[in-house]
Backbone as a ProteinNet text record, in pm:
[ID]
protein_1_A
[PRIMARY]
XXXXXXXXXXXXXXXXXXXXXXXXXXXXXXXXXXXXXXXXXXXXXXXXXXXXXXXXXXXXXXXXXXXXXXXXXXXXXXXXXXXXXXXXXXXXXXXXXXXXXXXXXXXXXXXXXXXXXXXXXXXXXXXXXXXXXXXXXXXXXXXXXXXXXXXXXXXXXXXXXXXXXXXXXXXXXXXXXXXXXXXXXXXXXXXXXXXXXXXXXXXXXXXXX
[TERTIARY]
13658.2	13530.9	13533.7	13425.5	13428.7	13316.8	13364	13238.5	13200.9	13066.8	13012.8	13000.1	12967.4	12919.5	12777	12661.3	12539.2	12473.2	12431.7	12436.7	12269.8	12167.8	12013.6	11920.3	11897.9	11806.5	11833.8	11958.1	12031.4	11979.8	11863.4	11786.6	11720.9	11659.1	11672.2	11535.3	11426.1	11295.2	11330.7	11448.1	11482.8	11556.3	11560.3	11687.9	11621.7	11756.8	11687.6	11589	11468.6	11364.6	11298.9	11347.3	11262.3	11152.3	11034.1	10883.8	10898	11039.2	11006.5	11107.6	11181.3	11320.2	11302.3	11417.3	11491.3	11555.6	11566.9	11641.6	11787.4	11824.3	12004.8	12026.3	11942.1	11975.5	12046.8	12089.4	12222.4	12394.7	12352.7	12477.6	12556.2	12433.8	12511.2	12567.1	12555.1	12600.4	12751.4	12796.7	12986.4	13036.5	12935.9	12963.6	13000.1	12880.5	12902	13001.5	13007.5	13202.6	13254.5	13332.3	13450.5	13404.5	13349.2	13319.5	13349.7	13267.2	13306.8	13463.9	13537.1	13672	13753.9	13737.5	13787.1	13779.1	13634.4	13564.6	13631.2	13688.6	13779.3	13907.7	13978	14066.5	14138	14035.1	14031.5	13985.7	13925.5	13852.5	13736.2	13626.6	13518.5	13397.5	13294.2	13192.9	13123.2	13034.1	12951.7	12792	12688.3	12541.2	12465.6	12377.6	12282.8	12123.3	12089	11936.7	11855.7	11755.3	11717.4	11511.4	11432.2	11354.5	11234	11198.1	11153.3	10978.3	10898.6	10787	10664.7	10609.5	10496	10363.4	10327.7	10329.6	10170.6	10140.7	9992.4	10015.2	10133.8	10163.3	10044.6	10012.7	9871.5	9952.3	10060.5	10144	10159.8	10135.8	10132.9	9954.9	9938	9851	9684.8	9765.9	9672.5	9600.8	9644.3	9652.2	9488.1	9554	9499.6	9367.8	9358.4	9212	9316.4	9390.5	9474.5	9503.5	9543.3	9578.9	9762.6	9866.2	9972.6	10039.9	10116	10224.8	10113.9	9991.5	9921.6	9889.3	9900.3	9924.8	9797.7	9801.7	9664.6	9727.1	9641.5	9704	9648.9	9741	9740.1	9821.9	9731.4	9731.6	9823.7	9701.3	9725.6	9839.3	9903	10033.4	10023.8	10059.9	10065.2	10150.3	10031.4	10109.9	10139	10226.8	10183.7	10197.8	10127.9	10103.9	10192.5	10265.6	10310.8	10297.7	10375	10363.6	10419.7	10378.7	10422.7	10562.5	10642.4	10807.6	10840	10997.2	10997.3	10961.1	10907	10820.4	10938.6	10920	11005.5	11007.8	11117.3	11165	11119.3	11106.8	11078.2	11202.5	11257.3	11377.7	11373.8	11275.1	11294	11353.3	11303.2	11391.4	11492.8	11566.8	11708.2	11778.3	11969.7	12040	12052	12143.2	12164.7	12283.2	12302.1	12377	12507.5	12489.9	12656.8	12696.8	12611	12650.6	12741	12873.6	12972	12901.6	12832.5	12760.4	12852.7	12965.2	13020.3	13098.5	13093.1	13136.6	13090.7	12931.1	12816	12851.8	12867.2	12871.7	12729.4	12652.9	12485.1	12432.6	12294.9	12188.7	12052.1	12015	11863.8	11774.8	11648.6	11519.9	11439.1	11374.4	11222	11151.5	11054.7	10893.3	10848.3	10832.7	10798.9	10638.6	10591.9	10469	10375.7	10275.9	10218.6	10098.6	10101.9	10012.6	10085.2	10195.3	10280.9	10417.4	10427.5	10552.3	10695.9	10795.6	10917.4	11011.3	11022.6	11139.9	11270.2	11269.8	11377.6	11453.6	11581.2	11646.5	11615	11640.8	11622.5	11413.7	11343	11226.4	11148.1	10993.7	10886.4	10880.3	10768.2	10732.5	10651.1	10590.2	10549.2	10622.6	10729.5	10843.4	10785.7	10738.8	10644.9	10696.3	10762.7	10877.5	11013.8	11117.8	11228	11291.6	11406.9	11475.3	11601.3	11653.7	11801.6	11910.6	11876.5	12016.1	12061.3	12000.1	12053	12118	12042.1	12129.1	12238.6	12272.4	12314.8	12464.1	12443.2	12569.8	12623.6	12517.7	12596.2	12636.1	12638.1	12713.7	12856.7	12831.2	13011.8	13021.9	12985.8	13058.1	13068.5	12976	13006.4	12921.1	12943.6	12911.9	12903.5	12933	12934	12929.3	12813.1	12763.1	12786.9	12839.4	12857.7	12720.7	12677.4	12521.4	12511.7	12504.4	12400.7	12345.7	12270.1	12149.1	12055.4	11964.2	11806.2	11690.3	11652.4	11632	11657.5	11735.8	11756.7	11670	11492.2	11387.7	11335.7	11336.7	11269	11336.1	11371.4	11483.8	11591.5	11677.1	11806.2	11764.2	11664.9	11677	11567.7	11486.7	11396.3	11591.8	11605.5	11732.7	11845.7	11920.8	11972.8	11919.5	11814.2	11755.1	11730.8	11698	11692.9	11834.8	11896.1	12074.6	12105.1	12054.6	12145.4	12039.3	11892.2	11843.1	11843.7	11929.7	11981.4	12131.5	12188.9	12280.9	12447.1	12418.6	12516.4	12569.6	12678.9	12774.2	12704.2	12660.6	12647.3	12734.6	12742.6	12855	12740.8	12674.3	12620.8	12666.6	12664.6	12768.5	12652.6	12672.6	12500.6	12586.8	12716	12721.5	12637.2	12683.1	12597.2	12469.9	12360.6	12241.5	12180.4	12011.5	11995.1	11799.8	11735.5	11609.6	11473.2	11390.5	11245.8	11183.3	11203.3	11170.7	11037.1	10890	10758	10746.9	10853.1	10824.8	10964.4	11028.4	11148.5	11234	11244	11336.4	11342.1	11268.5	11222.7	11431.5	11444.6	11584.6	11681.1	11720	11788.6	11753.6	11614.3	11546	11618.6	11562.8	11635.6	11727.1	11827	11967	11970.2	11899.2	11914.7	11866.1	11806	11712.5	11797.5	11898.9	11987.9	12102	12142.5	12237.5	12218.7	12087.3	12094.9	12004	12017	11988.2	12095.2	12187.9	12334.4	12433.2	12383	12420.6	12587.3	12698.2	12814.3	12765.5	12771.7	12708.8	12876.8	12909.5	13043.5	13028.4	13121.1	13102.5	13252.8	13197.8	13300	13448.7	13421.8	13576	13662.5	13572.3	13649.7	13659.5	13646.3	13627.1	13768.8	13754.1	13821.4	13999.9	13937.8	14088.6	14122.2
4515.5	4523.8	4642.6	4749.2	4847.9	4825.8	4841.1	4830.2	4924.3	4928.4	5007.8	4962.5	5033.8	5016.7	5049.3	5003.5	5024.1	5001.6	5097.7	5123.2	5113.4	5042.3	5036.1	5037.2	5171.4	5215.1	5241.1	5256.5	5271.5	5429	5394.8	5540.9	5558.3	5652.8	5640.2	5521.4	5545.3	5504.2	5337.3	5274.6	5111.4	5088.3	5160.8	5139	5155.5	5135.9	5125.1	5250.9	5251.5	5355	5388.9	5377.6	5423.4	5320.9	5399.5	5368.3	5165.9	5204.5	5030.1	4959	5024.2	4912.2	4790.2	4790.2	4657.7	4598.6	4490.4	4434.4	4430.6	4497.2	4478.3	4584	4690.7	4749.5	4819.9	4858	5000.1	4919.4	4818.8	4710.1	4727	4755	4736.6	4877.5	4985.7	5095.5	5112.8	5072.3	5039.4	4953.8	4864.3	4800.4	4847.3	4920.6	5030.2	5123.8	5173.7	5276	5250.9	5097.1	5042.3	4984.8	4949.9	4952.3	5076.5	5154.7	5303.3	5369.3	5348.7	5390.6	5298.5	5203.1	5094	5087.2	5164.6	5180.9	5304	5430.2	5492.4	5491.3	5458.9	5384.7	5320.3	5229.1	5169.8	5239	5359.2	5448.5	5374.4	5325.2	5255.1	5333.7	5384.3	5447.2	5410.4	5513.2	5503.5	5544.8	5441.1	5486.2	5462.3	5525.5	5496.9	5542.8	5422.1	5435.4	5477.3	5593.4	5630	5582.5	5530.8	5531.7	5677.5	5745.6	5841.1	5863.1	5865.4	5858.4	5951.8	6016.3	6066.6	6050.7	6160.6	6151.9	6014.7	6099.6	5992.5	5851.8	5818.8	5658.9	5570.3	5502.6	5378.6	5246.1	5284.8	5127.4	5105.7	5247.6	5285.6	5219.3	5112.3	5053.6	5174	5297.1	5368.1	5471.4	5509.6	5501	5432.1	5296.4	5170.7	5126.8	5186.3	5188.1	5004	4986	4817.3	4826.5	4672	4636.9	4658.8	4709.3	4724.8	4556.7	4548.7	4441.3	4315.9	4345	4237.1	4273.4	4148.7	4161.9	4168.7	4228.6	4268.2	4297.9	4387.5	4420.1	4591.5	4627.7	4754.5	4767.2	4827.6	4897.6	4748.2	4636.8	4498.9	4419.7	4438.9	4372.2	4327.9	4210.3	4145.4	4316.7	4291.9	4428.2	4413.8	4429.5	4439.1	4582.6	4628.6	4710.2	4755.3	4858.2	4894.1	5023.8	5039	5138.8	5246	5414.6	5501.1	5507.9	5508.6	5521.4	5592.3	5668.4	5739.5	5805.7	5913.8	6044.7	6130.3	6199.9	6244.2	6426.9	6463.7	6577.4	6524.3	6449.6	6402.7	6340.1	6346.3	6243	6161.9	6053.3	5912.3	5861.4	5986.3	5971.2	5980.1	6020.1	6103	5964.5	6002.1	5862.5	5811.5	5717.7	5721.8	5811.3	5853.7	5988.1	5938.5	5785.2	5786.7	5707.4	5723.1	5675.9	5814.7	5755	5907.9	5953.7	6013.8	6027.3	6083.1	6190.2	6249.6	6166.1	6034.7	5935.9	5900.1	5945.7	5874.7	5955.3	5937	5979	5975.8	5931.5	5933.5	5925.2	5987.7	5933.9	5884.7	5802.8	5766.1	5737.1	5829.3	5799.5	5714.6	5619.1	5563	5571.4	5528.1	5535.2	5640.4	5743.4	5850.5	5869.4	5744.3	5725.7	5690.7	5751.4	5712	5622	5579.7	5442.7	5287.8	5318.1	5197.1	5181.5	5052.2	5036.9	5020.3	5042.4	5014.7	4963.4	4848.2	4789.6	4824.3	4799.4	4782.2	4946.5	4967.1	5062.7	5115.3	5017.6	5022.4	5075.8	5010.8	5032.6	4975	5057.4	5019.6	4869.7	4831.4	4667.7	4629.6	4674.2	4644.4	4663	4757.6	4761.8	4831	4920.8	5027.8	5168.3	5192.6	5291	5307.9	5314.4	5325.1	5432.8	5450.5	5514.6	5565.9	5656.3	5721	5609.9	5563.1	5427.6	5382.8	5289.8	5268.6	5334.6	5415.4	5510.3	5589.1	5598.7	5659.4	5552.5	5454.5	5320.4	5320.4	5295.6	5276.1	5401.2	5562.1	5642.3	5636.5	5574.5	5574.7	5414.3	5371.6	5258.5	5144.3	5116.6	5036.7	4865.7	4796.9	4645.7	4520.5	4595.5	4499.1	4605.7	4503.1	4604.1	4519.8	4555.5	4553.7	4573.1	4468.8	4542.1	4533.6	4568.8	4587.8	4652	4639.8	4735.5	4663.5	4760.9	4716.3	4707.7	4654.7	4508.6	4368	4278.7	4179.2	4139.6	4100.8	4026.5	4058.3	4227.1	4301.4	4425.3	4521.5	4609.1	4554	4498	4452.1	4362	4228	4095.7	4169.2	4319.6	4291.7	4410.2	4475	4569.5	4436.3	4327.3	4258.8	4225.1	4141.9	4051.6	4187.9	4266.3	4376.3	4452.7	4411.7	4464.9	4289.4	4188.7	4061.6	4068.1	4107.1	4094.4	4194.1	4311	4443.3	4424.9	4265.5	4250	4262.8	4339.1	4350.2	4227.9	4241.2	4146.5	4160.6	4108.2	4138.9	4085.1	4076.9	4058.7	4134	4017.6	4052.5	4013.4	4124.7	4123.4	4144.7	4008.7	3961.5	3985.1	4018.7	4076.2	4272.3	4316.2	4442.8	4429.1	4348.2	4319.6	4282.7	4325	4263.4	4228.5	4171	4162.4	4178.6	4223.8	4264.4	4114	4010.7	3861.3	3867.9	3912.9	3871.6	3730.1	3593.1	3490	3498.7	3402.1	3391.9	3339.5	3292.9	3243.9	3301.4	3474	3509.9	3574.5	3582.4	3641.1	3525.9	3446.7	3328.3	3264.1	3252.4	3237.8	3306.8	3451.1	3558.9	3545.2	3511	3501.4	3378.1	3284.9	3141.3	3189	3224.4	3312	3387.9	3475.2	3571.2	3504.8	3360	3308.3	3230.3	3172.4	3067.8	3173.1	3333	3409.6	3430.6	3399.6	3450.7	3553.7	3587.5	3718.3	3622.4	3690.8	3621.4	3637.9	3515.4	3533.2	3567.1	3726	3727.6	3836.4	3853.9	3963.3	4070.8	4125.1	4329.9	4252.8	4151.9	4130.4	4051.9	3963.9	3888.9	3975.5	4089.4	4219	4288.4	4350.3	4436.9	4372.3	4256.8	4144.4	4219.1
7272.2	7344.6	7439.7	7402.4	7523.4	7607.2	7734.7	7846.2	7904.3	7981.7	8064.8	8173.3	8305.7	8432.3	8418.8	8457.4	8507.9	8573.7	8657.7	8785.7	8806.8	8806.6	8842.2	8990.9	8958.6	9060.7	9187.2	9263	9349.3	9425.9	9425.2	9462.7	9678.2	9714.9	9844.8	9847.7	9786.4	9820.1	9816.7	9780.3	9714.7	9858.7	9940.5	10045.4	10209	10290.3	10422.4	10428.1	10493	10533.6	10455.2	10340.1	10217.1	10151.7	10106.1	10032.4	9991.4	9923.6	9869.2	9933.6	10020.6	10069	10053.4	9956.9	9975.7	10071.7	10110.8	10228.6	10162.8	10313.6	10283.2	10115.9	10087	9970.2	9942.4	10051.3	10129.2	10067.1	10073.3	10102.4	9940.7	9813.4	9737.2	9697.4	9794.5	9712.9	9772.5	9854.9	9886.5	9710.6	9705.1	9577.2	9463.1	9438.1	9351.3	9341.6	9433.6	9484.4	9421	9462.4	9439.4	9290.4	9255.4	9074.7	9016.4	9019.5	8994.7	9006.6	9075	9097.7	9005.1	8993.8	8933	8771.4	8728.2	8573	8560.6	8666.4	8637	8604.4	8674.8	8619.4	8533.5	8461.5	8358.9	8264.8	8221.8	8135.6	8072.1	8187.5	8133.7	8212.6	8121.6	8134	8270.4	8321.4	8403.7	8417.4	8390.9	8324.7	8496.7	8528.1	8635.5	8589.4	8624.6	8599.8	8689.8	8669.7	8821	8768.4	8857	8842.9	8863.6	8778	8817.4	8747.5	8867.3	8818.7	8853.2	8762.7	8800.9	8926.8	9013	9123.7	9081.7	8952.6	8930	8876.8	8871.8	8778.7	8814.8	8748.4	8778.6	8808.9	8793.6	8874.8	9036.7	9088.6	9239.7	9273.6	9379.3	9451.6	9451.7	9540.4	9538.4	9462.1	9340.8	9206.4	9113.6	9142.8	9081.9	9149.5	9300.1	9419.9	9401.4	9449.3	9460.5	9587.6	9623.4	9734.4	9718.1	9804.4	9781.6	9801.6	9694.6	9695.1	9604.9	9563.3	9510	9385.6	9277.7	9147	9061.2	8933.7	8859.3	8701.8	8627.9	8499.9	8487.6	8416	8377.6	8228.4	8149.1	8005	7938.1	7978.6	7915.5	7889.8	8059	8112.7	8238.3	8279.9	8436.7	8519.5	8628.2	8718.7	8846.9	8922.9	9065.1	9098.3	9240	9268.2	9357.6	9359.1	9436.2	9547.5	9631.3	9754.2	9650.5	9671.5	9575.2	9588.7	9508.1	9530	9418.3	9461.4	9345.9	9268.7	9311.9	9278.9	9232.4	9048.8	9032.3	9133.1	9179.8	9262.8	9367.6	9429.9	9597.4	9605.3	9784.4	9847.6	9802.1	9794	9765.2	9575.6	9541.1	9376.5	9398.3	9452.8	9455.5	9482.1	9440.1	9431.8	9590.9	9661.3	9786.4	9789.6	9919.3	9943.7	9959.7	9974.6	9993.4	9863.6	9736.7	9637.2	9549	9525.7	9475.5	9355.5	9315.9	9225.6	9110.4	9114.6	9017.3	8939.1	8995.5	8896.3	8798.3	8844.7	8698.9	8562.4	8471.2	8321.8	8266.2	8311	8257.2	8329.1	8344.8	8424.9	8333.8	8304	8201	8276.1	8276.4	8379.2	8328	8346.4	8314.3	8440.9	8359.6	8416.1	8414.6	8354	8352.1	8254	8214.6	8154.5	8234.2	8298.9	8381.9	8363.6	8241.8	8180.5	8205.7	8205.8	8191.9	8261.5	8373.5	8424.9	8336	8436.7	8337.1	8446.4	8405.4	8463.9	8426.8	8316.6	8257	8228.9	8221.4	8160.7	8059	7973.5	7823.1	7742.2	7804.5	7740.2	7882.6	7848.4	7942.3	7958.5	7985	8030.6	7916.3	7777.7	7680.8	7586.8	7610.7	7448.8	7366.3	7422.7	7373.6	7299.6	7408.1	7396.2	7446.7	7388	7443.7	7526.7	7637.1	7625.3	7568.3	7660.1	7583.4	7571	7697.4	7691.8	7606.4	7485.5	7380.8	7281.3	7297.1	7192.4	7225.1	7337.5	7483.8	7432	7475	7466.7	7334.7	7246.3	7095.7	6994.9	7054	7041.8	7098.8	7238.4	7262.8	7272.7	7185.1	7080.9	7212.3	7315.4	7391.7	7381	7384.1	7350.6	7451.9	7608.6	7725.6	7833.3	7910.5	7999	8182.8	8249.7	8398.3	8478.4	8514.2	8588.1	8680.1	8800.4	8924.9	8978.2	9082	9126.7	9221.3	9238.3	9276.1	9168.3	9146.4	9247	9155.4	9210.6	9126.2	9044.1	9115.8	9036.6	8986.8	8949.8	8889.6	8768	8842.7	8690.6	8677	8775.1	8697.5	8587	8677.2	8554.5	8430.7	8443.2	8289.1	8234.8	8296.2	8210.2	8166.7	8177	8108.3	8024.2	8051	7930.3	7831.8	7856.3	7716.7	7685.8	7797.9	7729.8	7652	7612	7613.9	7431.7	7453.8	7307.8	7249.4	7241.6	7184.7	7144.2	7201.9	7164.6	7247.4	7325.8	7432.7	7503.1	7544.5	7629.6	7764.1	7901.1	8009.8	8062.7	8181	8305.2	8404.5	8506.1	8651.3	8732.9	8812.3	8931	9065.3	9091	9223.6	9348	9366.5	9502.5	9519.3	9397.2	9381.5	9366.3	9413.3	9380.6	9486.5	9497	9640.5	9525.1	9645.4	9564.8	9653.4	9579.2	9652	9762.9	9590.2	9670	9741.7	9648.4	9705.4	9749.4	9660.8	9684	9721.6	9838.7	9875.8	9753	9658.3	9568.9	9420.7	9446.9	9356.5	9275.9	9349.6	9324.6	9306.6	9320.7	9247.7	9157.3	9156.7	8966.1	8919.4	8921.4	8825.7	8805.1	8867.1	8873.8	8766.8	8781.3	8633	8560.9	8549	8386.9	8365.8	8409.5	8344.2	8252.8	8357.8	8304.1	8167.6	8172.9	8094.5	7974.7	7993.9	7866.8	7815.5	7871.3	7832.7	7874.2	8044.2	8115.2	8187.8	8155.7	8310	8406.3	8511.2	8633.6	8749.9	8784.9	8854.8	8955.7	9007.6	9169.9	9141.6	9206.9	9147	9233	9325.3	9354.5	9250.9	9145.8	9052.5	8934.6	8971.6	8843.3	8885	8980.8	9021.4	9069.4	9141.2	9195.2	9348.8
[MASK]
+++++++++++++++++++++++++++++++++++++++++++++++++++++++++++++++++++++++++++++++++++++++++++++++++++++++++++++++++++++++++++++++++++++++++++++++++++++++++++++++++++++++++++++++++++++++++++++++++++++++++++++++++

């Protein structure tokens, strides 16, 4: 079995001060480090997903003439609206600064369709179109994937469930994970829906030892 590290959305706009902060989102990029040094080590790949989106995306609130953080549909998918984040070549795209970056071995962008959100790594939010990732992984022959990131309830849990029905091994690692959580328990759902899709539910210290 060869594995990967993947690293989701660990960008400035997901973190303290930034457009969409996450609470406590800073927290998982020490996480990430010490994964990373460790996937070295071991000679196991390193993928990071960066969300990067057109300054016009229609998933952005103001965009949409929407209320920010309140939900609707766009190009005939449940949507919520968000604050603009992640503008590709703006600060807030960019990784966090104290994430070691020369560790990454890939970087794969989505959202770059400005008709349609993308959670996920792997493909938009309709499965419409894919990215590089897949094809990205099953060139260097890899079959289990290490995940965390931002944001638990949203790209991490749609990027497993599309690493788990593409066939991949997961292993989530929810100390590297933090979550948006519109509804307070929106992020420990996710966390049962991952498991009972078939994701390991484990933390980079029972990885690493």
């Amino acid at each position: 079995m060869k594995s990967a590290l993947l690293l989701v959305d660990l960008q400035n706009d997901f973190c303290r001060g930034g457009a969409l902060a996450v609470t406590d989102g800073d927290a998982t990029v020490a996480v990430a480090n010490k994964m990373m040094t460790w996937c070295k080590e071991q000679d196991i790949a390193v993928v990071a997903s960066q969300d990067w989106h057109p300054a016009g995306h229609r998933s952005f609130a103001t965009n949409s003439r929407a209320e920010p953080w309140t939900q609707g549909e766009l190009n005939g998918l449940p949507q919520v609206w968000w604050p603009v984040h992640c503008v590709q070549h703006e600060p807030g795209a960019e990784f966090h600064p104290a994430l070691n970056l020369p560790l990454v071995d890939f970087v794969v962008q989505k959202g770059t369709n400005p008709d349609i959100d993308s959670y996920s790594a792997f493909f938009d939010n309709g499965h419409r179109a894919a990215t590089v990732l897949n094809d990205w992984l099953k060139a260097a022959q890899i079959t289990h994937l290490y995940v965390m990131g931002l944001a638990t309830d949203y790209c991490v849990k749609f990027t497993v469930l599309d690493a788990l029905e593409l066939g991949y091994q997961v292993t989530l690692l929810t100390d590297g994970c933090r979550g948006v959580n519109l509804q307070p328990e929106d992020s420990p759902e996710a966390v049962v829906t991952l498991r009972k899709a078939g994701a390991k539910i484990s933390t980079s210290a029972d990885i690493t030892g």
